[in-house]
N, C-alpha and C positions, 0 to 999 in steps of 0.2 A: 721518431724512428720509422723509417719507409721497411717494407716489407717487399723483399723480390720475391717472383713468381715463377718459375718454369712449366712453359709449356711445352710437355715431351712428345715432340715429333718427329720420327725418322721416317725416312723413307717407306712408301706403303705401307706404313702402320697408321691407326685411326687418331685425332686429335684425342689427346685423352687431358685432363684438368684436376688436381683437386681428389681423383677416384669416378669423374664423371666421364664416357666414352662419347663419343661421334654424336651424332645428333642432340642428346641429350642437354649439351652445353645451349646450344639451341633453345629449346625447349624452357630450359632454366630462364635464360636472359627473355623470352617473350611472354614468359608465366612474371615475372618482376616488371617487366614496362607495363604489363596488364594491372598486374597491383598497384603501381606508380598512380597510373590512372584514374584508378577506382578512390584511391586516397582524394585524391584533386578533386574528382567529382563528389564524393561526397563530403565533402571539406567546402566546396562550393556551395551545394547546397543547404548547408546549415547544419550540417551533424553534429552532437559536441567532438571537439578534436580528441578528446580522452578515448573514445568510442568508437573512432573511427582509428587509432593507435592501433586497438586492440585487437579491433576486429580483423584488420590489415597484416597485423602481427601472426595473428592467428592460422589467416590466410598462407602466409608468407611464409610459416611453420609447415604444412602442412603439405607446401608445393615443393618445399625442400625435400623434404621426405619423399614425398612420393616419384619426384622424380630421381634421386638416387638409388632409391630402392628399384626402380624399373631398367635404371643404368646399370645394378648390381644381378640383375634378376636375368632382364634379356642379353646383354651384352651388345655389342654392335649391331648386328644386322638382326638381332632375335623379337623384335617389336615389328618389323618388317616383313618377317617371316608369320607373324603371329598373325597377323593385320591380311596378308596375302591369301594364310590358309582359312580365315575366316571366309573370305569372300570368294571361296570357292563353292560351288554347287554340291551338295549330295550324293545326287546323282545326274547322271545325263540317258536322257531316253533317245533312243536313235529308229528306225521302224524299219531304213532299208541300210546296205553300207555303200552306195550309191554314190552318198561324198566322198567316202574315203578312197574308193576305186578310180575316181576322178583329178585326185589331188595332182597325179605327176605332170597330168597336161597343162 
């Protein structure tokens, strides 16, 4: 039995998947080729495979979660907003307004 998929995209609306929105799907697929990864390498290196199952398993749980919970949480643009207002200043000290008088030339 195959299983069809719809991906619901209309016009200027955000790729959505599953309950997963816009980047998120992203996010997913590059948190999974990282565990892909991580299996092979240490599958490579000798780990027993039971352990490396599990651990991967584990992993693979826990990135599911979290990134749908951050898809459920911020929504589209709300990780990017969140990420923006971090990285703004406190404050800003200014001594004269020198630049700002300046601006229109």
């Amino acid at each position: 039995m195959s299983s069809v998929y719809q991906i619901n995209k209309g016009i200027n609306k955000a790729l959505e998947f599953k309950g997963l929105k816009a980047q998120y799907i992203g996010y997913l697929a590059g948190g999974l080729v990282a565990l892909l990864i991580s299996f092979a390498v240490l599958y490579i290196c000798g780990i027993n495979t039971y352990l490396c199952v599990v651990l991967i398993g584990g992993l693979g749980t826990a990135l599911v979660m979290t990134v749908f919970r951050m898809s459920h949480k911020y929504g589209q643009y709300g990780l990017m907003k969140k990420n923006a207002k971090n990285g703004l200043p406190d404050y800003l000290k200014f001594r004269s307004r020198k630049l700002f008088i300046h601006l229109k030339k």
